[in-house]
C-alpha positions as CSV (number, residue, x, y, z in Angstrom):
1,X,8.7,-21.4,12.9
2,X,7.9,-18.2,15.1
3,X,11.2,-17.3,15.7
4,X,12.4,-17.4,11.7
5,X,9.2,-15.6,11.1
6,X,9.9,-12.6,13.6
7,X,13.4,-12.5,12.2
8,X,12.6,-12.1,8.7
9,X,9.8,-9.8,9.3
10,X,12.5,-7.6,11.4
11,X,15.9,-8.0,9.0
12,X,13.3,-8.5,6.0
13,X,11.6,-4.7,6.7
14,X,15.1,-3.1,7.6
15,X,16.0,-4.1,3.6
16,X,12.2,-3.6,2.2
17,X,12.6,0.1,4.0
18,X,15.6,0.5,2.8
19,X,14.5,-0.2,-0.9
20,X,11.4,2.1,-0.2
21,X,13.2,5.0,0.1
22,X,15.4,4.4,-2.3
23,X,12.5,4.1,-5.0
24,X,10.2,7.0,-3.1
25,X,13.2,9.1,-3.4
26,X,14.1,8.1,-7.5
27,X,10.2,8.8,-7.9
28,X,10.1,12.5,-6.1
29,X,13.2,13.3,-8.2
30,X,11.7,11.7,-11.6
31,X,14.2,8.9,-12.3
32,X,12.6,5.9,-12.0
33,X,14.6,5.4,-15.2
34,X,16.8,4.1,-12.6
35,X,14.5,1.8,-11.2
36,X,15.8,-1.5,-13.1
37,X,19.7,-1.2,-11.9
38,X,18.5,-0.4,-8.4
39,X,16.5,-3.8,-8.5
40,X,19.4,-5.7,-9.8
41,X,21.4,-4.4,-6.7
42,X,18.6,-6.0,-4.4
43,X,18.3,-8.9,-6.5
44,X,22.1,-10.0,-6.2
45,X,22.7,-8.8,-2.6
46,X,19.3,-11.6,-1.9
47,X,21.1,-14.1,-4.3
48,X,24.5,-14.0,-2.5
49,X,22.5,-13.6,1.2
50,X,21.0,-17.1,0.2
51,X,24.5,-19.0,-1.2
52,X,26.0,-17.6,2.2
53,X,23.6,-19.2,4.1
54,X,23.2,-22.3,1.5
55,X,27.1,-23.0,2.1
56,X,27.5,-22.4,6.0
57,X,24.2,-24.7,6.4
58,X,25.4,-27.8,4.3
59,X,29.1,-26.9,6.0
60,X,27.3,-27.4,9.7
61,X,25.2,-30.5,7.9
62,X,28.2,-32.6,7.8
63,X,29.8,-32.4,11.3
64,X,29.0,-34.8,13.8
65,X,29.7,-34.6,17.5
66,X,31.5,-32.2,19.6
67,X,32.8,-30.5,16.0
68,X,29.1,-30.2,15.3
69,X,28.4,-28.6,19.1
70,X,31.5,-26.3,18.7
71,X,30.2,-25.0,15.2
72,X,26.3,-24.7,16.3
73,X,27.9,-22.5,19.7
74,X,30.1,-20.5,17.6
75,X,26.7,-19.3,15.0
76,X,24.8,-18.7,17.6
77,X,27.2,-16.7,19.8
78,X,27.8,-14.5,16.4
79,X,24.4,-14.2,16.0
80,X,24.4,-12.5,19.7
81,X,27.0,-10.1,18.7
82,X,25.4,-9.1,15.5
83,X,22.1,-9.1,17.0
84,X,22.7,-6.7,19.5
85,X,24.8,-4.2,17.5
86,X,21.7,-4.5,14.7
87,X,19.1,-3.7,17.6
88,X,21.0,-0.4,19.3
89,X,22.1,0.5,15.3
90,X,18.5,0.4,14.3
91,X,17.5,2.6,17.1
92,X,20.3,5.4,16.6
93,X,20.0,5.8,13.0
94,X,16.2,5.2,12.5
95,X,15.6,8.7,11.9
96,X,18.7,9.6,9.9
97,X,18.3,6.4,7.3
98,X,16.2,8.3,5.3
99,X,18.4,11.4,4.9
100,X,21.6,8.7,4.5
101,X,20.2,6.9,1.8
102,X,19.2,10.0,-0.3
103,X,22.1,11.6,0.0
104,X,24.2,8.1,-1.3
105,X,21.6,8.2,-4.1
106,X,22.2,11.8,-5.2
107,X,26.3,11.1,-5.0
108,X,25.3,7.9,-7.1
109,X,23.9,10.2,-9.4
110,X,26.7,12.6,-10.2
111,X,28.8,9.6,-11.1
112,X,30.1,8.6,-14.8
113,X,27.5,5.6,-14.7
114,X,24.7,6.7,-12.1
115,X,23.1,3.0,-12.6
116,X,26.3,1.0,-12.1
117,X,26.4,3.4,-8.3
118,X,22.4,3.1,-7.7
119,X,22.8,-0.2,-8.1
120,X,25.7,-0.6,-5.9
121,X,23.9,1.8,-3.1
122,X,21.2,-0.6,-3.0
123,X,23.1,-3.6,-2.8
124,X,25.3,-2.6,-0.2
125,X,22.2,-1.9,1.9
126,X,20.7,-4.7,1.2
127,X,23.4,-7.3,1.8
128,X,23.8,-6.5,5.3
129,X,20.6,-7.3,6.3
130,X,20.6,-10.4,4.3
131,X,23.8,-12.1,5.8
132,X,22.5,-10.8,9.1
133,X,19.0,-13.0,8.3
134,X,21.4,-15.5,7.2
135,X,23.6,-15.8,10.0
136,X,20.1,-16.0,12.5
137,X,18.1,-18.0,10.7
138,X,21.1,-20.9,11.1
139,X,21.1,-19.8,14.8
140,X,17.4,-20.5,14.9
141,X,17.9,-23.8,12.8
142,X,19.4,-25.1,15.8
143,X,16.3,-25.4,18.0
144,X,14.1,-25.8,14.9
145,X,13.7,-28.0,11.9
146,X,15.0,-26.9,8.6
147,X,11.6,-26.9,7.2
148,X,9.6,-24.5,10.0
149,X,12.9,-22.6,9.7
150,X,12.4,-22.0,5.7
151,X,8.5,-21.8,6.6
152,X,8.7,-19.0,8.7
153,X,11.3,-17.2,7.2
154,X,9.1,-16.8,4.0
155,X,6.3,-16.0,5.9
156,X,8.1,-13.3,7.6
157,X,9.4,-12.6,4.0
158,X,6.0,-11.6,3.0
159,X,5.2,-9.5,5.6
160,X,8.2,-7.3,5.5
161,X,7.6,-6.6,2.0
162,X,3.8,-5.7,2.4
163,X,5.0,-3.6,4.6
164,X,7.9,-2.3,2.7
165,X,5.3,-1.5,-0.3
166,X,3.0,0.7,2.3
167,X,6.0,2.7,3.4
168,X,7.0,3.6,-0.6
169,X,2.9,4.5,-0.7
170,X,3.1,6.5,1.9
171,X,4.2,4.9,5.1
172,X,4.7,8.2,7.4
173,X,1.3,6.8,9.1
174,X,3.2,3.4,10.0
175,X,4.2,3.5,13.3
176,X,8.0,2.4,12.5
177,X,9.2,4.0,15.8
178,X,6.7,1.9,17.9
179,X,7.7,-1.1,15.1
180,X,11.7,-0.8,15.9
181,X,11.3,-1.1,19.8
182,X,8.6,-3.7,19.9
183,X,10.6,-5.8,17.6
184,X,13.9,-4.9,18.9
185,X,12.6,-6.3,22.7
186,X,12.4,-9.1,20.8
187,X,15.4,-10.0,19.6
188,X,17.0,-8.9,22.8
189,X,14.8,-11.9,24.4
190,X,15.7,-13.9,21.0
191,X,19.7,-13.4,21.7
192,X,19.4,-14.3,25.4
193,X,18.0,-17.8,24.7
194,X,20.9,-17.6,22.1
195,X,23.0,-16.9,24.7
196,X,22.2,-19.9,27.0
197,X,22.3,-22.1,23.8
198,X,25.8,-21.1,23.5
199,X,26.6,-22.5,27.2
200,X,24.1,-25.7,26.2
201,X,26.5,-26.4,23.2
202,X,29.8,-26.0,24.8
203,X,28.2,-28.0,27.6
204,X,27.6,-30.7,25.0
205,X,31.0,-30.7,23.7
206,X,32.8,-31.0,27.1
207,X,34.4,-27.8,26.6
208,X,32.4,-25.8,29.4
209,X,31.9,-27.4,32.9
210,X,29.1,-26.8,35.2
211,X,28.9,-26.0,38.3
212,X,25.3,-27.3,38.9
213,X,23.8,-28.9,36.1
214,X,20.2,-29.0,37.1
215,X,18.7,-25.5,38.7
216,X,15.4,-26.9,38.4
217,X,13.7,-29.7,37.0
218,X,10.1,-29.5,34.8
219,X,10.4,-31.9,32.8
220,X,7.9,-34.0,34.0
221,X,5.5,-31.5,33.0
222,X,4.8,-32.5,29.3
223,X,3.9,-29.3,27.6
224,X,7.1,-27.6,28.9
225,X,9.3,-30.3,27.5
226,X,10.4,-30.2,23.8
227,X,8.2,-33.3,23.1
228,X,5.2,-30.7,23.2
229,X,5.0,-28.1,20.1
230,X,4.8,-25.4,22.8
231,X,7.9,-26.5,24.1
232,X,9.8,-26.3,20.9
233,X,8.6,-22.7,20.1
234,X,9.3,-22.0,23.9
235,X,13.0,-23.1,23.1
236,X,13.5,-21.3,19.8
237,X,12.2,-18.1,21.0
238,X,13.4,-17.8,24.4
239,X,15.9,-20.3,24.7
240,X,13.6,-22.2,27.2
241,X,15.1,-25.2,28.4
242,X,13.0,-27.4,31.5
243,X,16.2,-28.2,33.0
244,X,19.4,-25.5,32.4
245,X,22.5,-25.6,34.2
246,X,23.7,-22.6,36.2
247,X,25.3,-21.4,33.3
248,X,22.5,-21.4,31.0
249,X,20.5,-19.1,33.7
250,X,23.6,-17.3,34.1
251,X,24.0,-16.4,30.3
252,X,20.3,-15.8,29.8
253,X,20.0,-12.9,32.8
254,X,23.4,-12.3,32.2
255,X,23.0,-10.7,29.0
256,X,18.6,-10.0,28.8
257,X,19.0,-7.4,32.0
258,X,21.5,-5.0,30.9
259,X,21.0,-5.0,27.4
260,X,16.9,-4.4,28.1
261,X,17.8,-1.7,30.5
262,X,20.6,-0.3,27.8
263,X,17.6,-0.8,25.4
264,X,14.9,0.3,26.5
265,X,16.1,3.6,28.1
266,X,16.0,7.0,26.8
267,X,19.0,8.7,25.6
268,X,19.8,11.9,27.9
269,X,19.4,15.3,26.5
270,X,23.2,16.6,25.4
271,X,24.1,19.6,28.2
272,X,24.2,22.9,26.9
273,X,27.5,25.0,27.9
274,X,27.4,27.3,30.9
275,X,28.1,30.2,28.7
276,X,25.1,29.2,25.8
277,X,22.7,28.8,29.1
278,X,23.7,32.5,30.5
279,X,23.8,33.9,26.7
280,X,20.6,32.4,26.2
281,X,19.3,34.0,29.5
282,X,21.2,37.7,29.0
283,X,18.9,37.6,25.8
284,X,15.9,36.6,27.4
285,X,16.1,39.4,30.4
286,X,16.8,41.5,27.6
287,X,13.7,41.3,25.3
């Protein structure tokens, strides 16, 4: 359940700000006339999020076997990919979103039919955050039970939108920068156990050997098996597993070092040209 839960509350507040600022920005410009079209855009981008999901779950419900191993290795490996472009995305274009989205809106509105395009803007930027949610919350489905999965998902569904609703009241005081990189660690740790679940499945299906199949052994201890409830959260979260192979350690470091060091450090300062510096200086010597 913990792991749909800090999914949704991630993917869910990427759409709810989204929406925000769409609705803040109708509101400071006095066309909240436009308000209705705009919802129907988040309304059908949720509706077709949830028959995406709906069909690829009941598609991966009817395998059995190695077809079943293959399918479950191929969502979550996607669910790596789109994870990690989501995380370093988020943290690029944070600050310009705002600016982005009110300048679509303001295009939308020099159109023919300005609610026909605001309702497109906000589907479009809403749908990619809902097949993303999709596409994890199979991934987590996994590891969990379909019913903590749709649990926690709602859960985290409701947070995201409280939070979405302070933002359109005034959310410059949320700390969304601090928000973005606490959740984004995260993930990253999310998509490493991912990562190693990918091995575990391919593992399964005879398709991946092993080159030792046992780097250590707990599972005599109990609570770190998934027989225990900490266990199971211990798997979905971090792709904990009392016994991995060598590839399962290999794929979880393998991929959680460099992409929390890519993470996690601070873009450099572009270099001013030699001949800005010196200008810069000639002016300086000369006031």
């Amino acid at each position: 359940m913990v792991p749909a839960l800090l999914i949704m509350v991630r993917e869910g507040f990427e759409a709810a700000l989204v929406v925000a600022i769409v609705f803040a920005y109708l509101r400071r410009i006095g066309r909240l006339d436009l308000g209705r079209p705009a919802w129907i855009g988040v309304a059908a981008a949720a509706a077709l999020s949830l028959a995406i999901g709906i069909v690829v779950r009941l598609t991966l419900g009817n395998l059995t076997g190695p077809p079943r191993l293959r399918a479950f290795a191929a969502v979550s490996f996607a669910a790596v990919v789109v994870l990690t472009w989501m995380v370093f995305w988020m943290r690029r274009q944070a600050r310009a979103i705002k600016g982005e989205l009110e300048h679509k809106v303001d295009d939308a509105l020099l159109t023919d039919n300005p609610a026909r395009a605001v309702m497109a803007v906000t589907f479009m930027a809403v749908i990619r955050e809902g097949i993303e949610a999709a596409l994890f919350l199979l991934a987590a489905s996994t590891a969990s039970g379909g019913g903590q999965v749709l649990l926690g998902g709602m859960l985290g569904l409701a947070i995201a939108t409280v939070l979405g609703l302070a933002v359109y009241l005034g959310g410059r005081k949320l700390p969304m920068r601090a928000f973005f990189r606490v959740t984004g660690m995260i993930i990253v740790v999310f998509a490493a156990g991912l990562m190693a679940r990918t091995a575990l499945f391919l593992q399964g299906a005879g398709d991946l050997g092993s080159l030792a199949d046992s780097v250590y052994d707990l599972t005599g201890i109990e609570w770190l098996t998934q027989r225990s409830e900490v266990g199971k959260m211990l798997a979905a979260l971090f792709g904990w597993d009392p016994r991995p192979s060598i590839e399962q350690v290999v794929g979880w470091l393998g991929y959680v070092v460099p992409v929390t060091y890519l993470f996690l450090r601070e873009p450099k300062a572009e270099a001013r040209p030699a001949a800005v510096v010196a200008e810069a200086q000639r002016v300086t010597a000369g006031a």
